[in-house]
C-alpha positions in Angstrom: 91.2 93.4 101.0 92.9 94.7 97.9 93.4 98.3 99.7 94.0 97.2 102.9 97.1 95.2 101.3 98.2 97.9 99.3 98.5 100.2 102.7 100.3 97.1 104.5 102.7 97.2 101.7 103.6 101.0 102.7 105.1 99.6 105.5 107.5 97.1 103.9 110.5 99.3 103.3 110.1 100.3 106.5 110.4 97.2 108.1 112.8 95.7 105.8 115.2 98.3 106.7 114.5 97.7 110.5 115.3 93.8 109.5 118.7 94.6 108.2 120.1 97.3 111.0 119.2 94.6 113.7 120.9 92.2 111.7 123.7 94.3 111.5 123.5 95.7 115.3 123.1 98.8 114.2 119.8 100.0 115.3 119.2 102.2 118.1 116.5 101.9 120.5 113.8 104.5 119.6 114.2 103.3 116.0 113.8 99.8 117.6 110.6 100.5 119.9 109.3 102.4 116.5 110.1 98.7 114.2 108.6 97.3 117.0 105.4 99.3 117.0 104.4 99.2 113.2 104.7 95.1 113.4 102.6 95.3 116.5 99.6 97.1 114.1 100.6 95.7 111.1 99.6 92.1 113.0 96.7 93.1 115.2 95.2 95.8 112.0 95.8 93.6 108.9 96.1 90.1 110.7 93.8 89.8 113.9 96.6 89.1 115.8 97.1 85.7 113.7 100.4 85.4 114.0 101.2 82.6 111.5 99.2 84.4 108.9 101.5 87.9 109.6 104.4 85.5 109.5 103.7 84.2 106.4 103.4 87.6 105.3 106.1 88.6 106.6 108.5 85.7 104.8 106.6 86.0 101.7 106.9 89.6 101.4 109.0 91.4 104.4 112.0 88.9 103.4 112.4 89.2 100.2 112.8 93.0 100.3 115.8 92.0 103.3 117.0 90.6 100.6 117.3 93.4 98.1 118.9 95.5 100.6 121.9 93.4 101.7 122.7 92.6 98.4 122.4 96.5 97.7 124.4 97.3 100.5 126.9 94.2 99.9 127.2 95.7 96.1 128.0 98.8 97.3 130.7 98.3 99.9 132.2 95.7 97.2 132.5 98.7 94.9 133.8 101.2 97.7 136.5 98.5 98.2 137.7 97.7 94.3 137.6 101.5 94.2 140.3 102.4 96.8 
């Protein structure tokens, strides 16, 4: 299980980043089918289609990493601002 989570976790970034352009509405569709299609596998490879296991997953791990992002991006569009 060690491996198989360590190749899940490849996909992380990934899907974080998918996370925060829908949030922001600023994903386009292929990218969205594609976001769509790694947490299809990512559920039915890793998770046998359990979905409250992937979702736990998913908060635990996927989150998180949301997280780091906004606050990157927030940082950075603060510091483009005091900048100006």
């Amino acid at each position: 299980m060690g491996s198989e989570m360590e190749m899940i976790n490849q996909f992380v970034n990934q899907l974080a980043m998918c996370e925060l352009l829908s949030a922001h509405s600023l994903i386009q569709p292929s990218m969205a089918f594609e976001c769509d299609q790694i947490q299809t596998f990512i559920k039915e490879s890793y998770f046998d289609n359990n979905y409250n296991a992937f979702i736990k997953w998913w908060d635990a791990v996927v989150v998180p990493t949301v997280g780091e992002l906004q606050s990157m991006l927030e940082s950075r569009i603060n510091g483009s601002q005091t900048l100006k």
